[in-house]
C-alpha positions in Angstrom: 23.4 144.2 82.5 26.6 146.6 83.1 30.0 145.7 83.5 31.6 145.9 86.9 34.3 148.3 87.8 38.0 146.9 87.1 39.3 147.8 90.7 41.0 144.6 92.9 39.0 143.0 94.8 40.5 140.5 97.1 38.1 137.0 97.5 37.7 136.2 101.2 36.5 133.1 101.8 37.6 129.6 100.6 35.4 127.4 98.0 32.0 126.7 99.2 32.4 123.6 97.9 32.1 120.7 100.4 34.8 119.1 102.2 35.1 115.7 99.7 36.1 113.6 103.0 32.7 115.4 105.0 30.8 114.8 102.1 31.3 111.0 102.3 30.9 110.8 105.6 27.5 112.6 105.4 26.4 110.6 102.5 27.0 107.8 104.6 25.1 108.8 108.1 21.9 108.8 105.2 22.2 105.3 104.4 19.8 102.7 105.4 21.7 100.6 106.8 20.9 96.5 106.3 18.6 95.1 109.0 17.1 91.6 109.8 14.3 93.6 111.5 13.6 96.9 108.7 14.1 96.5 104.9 15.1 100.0 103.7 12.0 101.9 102.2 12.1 101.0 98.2 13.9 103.4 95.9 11.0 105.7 93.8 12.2 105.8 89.9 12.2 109.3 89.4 9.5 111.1 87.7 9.7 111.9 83.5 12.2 114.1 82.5 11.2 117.9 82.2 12.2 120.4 79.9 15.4 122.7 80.9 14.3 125.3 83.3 17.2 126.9 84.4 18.8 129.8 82.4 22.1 131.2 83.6 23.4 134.6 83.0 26.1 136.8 83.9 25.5 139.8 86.1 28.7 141.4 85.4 32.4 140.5 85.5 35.6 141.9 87.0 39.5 141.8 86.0 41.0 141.2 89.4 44.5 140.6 88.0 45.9 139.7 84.7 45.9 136.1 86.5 42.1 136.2 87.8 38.5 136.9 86.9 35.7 137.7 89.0 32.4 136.6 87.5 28.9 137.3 89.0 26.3 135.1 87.8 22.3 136.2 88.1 21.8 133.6 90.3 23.6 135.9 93.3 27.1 133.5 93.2 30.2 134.9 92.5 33.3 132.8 91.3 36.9 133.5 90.9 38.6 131.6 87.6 42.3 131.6 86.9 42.8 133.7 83.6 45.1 130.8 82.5 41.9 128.1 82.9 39.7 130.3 80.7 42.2 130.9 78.1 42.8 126.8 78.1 39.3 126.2 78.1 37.5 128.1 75.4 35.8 126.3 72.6 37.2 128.1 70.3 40.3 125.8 70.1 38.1 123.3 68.7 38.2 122.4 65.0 35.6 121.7 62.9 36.1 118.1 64.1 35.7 118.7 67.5 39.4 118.1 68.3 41.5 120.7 70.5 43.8 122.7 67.4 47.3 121.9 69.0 48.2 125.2 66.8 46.4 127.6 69.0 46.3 125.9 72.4 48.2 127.8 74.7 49.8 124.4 75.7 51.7 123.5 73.0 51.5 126.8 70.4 55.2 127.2 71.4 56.2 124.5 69.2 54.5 126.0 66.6 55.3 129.6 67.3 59.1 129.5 67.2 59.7 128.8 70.4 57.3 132.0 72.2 54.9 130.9 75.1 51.3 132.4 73.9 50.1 135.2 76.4 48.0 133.6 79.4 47.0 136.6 81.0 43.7 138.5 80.5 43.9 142.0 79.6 40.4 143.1 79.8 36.8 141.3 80.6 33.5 142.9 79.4 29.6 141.1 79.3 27.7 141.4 77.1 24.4 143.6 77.0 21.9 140.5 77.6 24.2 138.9 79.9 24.5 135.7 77.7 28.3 136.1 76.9 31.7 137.0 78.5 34.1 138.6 76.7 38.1 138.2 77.7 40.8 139.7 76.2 44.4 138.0 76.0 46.1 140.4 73.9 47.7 139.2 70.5 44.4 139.6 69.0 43.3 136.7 71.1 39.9 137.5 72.6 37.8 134.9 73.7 34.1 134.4 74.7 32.1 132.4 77.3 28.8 131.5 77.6 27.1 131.7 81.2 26.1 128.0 80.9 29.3 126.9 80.7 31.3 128.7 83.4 28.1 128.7 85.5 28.1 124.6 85.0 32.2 124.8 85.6 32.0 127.4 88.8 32.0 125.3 91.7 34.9 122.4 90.6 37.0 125.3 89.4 36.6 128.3 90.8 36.5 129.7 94.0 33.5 131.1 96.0 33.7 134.9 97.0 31.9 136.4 99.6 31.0 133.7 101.6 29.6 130.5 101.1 27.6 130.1 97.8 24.9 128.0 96.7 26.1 125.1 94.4 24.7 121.9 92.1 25.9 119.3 94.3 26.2 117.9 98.6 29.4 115.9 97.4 32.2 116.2 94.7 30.4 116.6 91.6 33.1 114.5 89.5 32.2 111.6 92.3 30.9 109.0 89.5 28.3 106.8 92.4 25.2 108.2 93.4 24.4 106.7 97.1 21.5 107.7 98.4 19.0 105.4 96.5 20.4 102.3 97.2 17.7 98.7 97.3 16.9 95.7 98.7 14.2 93.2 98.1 11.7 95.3 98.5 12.2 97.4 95.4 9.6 97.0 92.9 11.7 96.5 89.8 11.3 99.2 87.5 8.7 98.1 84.4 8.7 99.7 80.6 6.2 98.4 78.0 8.3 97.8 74.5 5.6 99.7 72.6 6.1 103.0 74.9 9.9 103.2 74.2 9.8 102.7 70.3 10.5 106.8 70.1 12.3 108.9 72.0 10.4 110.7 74.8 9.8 111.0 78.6 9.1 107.2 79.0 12.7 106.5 77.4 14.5 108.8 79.4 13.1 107.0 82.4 14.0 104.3 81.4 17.3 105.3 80.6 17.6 106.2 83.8 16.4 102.9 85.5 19.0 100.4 84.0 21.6 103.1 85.6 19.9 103.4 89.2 17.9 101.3 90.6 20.7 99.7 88.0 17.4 97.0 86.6 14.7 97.3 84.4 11.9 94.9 83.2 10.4 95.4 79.0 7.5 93.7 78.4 5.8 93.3 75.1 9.2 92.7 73.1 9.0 91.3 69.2 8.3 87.7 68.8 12.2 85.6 68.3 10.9 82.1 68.4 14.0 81.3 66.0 16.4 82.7 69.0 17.9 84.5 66.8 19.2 87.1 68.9 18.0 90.0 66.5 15.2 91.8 68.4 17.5 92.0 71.5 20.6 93.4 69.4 18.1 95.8 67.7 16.5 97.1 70.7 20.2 98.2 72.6 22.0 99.0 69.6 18.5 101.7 69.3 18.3 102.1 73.2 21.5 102.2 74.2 24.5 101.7 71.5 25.9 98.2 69.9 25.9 95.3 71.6 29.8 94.2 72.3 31.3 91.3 70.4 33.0 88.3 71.8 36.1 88.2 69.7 35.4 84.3 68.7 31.4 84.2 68.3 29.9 85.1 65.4 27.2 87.0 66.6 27.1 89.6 69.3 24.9 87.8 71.7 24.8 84.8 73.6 22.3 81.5 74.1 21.4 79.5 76.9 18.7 76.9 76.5 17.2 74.6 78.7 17.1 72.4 75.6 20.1 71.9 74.2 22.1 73.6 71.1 21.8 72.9 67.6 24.4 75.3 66.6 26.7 74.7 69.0 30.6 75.8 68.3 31.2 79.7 68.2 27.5 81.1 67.1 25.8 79.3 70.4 29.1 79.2 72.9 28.9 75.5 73.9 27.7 72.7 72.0 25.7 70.0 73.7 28.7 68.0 75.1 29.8 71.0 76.7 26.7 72.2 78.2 27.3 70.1 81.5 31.2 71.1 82.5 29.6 75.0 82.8 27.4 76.1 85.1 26.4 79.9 83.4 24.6 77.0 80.4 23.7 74.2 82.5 20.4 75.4 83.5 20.3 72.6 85.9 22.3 74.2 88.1 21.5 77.3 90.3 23.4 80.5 89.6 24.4 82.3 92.2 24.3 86.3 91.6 27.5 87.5 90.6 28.0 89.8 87.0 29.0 89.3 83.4 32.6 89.6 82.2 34.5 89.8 85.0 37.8 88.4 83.6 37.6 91.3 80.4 39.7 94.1 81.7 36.5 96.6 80.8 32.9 94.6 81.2 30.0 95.6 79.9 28.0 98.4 81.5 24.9 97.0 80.7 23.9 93.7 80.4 20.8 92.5 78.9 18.7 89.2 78.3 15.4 88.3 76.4 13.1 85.8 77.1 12.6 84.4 73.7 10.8 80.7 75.1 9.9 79.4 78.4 10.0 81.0 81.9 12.2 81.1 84.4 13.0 83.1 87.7 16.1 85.0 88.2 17.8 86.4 91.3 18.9 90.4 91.0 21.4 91.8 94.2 22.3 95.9 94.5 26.1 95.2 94.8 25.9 98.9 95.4 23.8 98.1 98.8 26.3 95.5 100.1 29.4 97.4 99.6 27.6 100.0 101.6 26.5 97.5 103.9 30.6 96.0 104.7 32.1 99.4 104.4 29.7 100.7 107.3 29.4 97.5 109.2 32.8 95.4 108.1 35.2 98.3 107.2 38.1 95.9 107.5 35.8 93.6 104.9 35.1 95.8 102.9 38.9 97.6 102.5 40.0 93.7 102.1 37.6 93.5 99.3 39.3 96.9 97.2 42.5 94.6 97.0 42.5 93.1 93.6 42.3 89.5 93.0 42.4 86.7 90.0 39.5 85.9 88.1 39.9 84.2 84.8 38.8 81.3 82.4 40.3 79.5 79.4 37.5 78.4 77.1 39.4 75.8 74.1 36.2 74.5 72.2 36.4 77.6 70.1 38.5 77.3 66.8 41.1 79.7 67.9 40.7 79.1 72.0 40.9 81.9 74.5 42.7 82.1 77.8 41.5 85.5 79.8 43.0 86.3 83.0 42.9 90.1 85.3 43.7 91.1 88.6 41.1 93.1 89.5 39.7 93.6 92.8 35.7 93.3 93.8 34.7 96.8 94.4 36.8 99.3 92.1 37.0 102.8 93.9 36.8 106.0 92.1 39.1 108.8 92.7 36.8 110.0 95.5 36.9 106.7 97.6 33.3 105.8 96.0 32.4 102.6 94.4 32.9 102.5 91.0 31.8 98.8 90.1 31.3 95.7 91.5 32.8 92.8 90.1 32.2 89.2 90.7 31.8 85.7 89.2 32.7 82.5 91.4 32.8 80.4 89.2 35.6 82.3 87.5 37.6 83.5 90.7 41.2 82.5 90.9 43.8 81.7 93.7 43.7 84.5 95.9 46.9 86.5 95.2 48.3 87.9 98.7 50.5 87.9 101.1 50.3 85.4 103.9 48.8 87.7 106.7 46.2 89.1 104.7 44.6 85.6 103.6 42.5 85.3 106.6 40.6 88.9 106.9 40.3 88.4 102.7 38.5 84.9 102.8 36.4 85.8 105.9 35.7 89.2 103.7 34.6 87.4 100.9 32.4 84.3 102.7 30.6 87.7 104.1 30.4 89.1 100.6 28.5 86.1 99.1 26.5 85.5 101.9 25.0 89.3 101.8 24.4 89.0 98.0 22.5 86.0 98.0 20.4 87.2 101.2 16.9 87.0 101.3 16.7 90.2 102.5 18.9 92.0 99.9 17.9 90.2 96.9 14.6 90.2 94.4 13.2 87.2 92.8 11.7 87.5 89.5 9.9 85.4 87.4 11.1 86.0 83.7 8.3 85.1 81.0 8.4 84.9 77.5 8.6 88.4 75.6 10.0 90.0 78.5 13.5 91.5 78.5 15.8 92.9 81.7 18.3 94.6 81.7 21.2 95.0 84.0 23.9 97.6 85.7 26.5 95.3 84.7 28.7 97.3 87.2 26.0 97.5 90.0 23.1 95.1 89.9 24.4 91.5 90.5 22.0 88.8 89.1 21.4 84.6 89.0 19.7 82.4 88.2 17.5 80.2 90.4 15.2 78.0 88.2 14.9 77.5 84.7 11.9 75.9 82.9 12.5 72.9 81.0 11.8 75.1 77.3 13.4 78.2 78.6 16.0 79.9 76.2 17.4 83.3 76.1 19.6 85.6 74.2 21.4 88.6 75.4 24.6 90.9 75.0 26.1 93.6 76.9 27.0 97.3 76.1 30.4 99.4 76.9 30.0 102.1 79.1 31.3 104.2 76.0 28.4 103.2 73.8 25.6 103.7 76.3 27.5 107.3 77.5 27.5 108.6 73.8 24.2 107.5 73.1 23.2 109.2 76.4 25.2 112.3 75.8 23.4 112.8 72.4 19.6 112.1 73.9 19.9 114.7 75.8 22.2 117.2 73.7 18.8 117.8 71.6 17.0 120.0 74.4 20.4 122.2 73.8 21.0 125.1 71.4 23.2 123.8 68.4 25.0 127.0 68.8 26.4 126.4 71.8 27.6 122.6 70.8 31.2 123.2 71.3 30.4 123.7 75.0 29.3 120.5 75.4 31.9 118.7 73.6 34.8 116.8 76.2 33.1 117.9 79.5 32.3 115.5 82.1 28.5 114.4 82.7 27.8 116.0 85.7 28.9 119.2 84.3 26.8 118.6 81.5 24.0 117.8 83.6 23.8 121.3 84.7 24.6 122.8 81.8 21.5 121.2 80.1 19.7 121.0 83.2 19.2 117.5 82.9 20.1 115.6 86.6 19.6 112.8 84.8 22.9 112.6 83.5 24.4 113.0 87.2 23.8 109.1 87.3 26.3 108.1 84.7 29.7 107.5 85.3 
């Protein structure tokens, strides 16, 4: 492929990429909306993964300005970049440790340099014969080359569509963390693995790495024997699956117990000895636990939150909190905008040897940048005094006696009848989840996962289908770039 002519040429039309404010809006009008009368249609896990099948190239590239760059991919699109956005973002400026070299980048090289600025603007721009790599030239002996994956992947957040409107990756922002348009209700049949089919890494693991993000739930059967409760072969499994379980700064282990029979350990390796069992309902198994989510006074939960049945049965309740937000903004905007105000939640626990006292003032649904929900956060039983002003008590109470009631609907949640050897595993930040009966020799252990852990192990799943040359092109970009980079929409799902 030849290299275009280095005349001007003057862009004429604005980015194709949609209106962020339409792009709500229309994700919206798609929604099935709650109804007494019509459950929304089940969400379908999507199919296996597939191998990458896209392959970008360049078709040729053009020096509009010492300030901008035309690029023409194969694909027919054509993108403007800023000279300047280039120059900061080649890989080259990483070290052998992955880390940006504050010697060379054009950001800070002036303390470095005596003082002098390093040259921003591009000289001259050439691609290569095959079309794999673009070639810009800064001067100074500073040339600098781009692989089509990359910019191609980069193209419609930064750069600007010539010609027209141009086909691109995504309806909506692609930095928008939420995907909308599968939410659930109780008709979704929970998404099951067999333990024995995700022991290696293959098409039944990405799947199911997939699930526990959205639907946001995901049934194992067939896990290892832990009739000792022990906690091990629930630790092993996520720390393999999904990245180490997070500890709880006074337990001894990284996971928790609840029994239906009591605690022999008690103190900090079971959480509450026997005497304590009664004064909290998350242990007293006697008691019904409405759906709400894990961790909600840590200033971070957990991403993903996960229990195995190691003795007994009992049936759990499991809510999209996705769903409902959808569900108040749509039907009870002034609900659901009440409900993005942050509020107390909080608990002292003092049976520990050096006691804790947790508090945060976070609000129920978290908003990304985009307006979209983020997380969901929730736990009754750990809800402070409402924290605001006088004339805003009454719209927040009524939002949240609406909130609880939708959550622990009929309509909006799934039963499920947790056996021994089975395992689920939770959105943490999504899928809300209670308990409605527990038998009389149930016990289960569990632990949760940060969202870094389960993104790194996620990121380096799928980094295998790349080409290790191109590794530094994958290092500090955001998931859904990487997503189209690899061609893996997988990754679109995480946050």
């Amino acid at each position: 492929m030849g290299i275009a002519a280095t005349e001007n040429l003057t862009p004429s039309s604005e980015s194709a990429f949609p209106d962020e404010n339409t792009g709500v809006e229309a994700s919206l009008a798609r929604l099935a909306l709650h109804s007494d009368k019509k459950a929304a249609p089940a969400p379908v896990v999507p199919a296996a993964p597939r191998a990458p099948a896209v392959v970008h190239a360049f078709a040729a590239a053009t020096l509009v300005s010492p300030t901008r760059v035309e690029v023409a991919f194969a694909d027919g699109t054509r993108w403007l970049f800023h000279s300047t956005w280039l120059l900061d973002s080649c890989r080259s400026q990483l070290d052998q440790g992955f880390n940006r070299n504050a010697v060379v980048s054009a950001v800070t090289a002036h303390f470095f340099n005596g003082g002098v600025d390093k040259h921003t603007n591009a000289l001259s721009v050439a691609v290569s014969g095959d079309g794999d790599t673009l070639e810009v030239n800064f001067g100074s002996d500073c040339s600098e080359s781009f692989t089509a994956s990359f910019l191609r992947a980069y193209a419609p957040i930064v750069g600007k569509a010539v010609d027209g409107e141009q086909p691109v990756y995504f309806t909506r922002n692609p930095l928008s963390a939420q995907h909308d348009d599968k939410l659930w209700d109780s008709t979704l049949d929970l998404p099951t693995f067999q333990y024995r089919d995700l022991i290696e890494d293959g098409p039944e693991y990405e799947r199911y790495c997939h699930a526990v993000v959205a639907p946001g739930v995901a049934v194992v059967q067939g896990m290892p024997a832990d009739d000792d409760a022990t906690g091990k072969p629930v630790s092993d499994a996520m720390f393999k699956w999904f990245g180490k379980m997070m500890q709880h700064p006074e337990r001894d282990t990284n996971h928790w117990l609840i029994s239906s029979m009591g605690y022999t350990g008690g103190g900090n390796t079971q959480g509450y000895a026997l005497d304590r069992v009664e004064q909290n309902p998350a242990y007293n198994t006697k008691l019904r636990l409405l759906n709400h989510t894990d961790q909600v006074s840590y200033g971070a939960p957990g991403f993903l939150l996960a229990f195995h049945c190691v003795a007994g049965q009992g049936t759990n309740t499991v809510c999209d909190g996705f769903k409902v937000a959808e569900i108040m903004r749509t039907e009870y905007p002034e609900y659901f905008k009440a409900l993005c105000t942050p509020t107390s939640f909080g608990r002292r626990i003092s049976h520990y040897s050096n006691p804790i006292d947790q508090h945060v003032l976070e609000p129920i649904f978290t908003l990304d940048s985009y307006g979209k929900v983020l997380r969901v956060r929730f736990n009754e039983i750990l809800r402070g005094p409402v924290a605001l002003p006088f004339d805003d008590f009454e719209t927040y109470y009524s939002a949240l006696k609406k909130f609880v009631e939708l959550v622990n609907s009929d309509a909006l949640q799934i039963e499920r009848v947790l056996q021994k050897g089975e395992m689920i595993v939770f959105n943490n930040w999504r899928a809300m989840h209670g308990r409605k009966t527990a038998g009389a020799n149930r016990i289960i252990v569990g632990g949760t996962v940060a969202l870094e852990s389960f993104k790194s192990k996620m990121r380096l799943v799928f980094d295998k289908y790349a080409d290790v040359k191109t590794m530094k092109d994958r290092i500090g970009v955001p998931e859904a770039v990487l997503a189209q980079m690899l061609d893996r929409p997988e990754l679109q799902c995480i946050r």
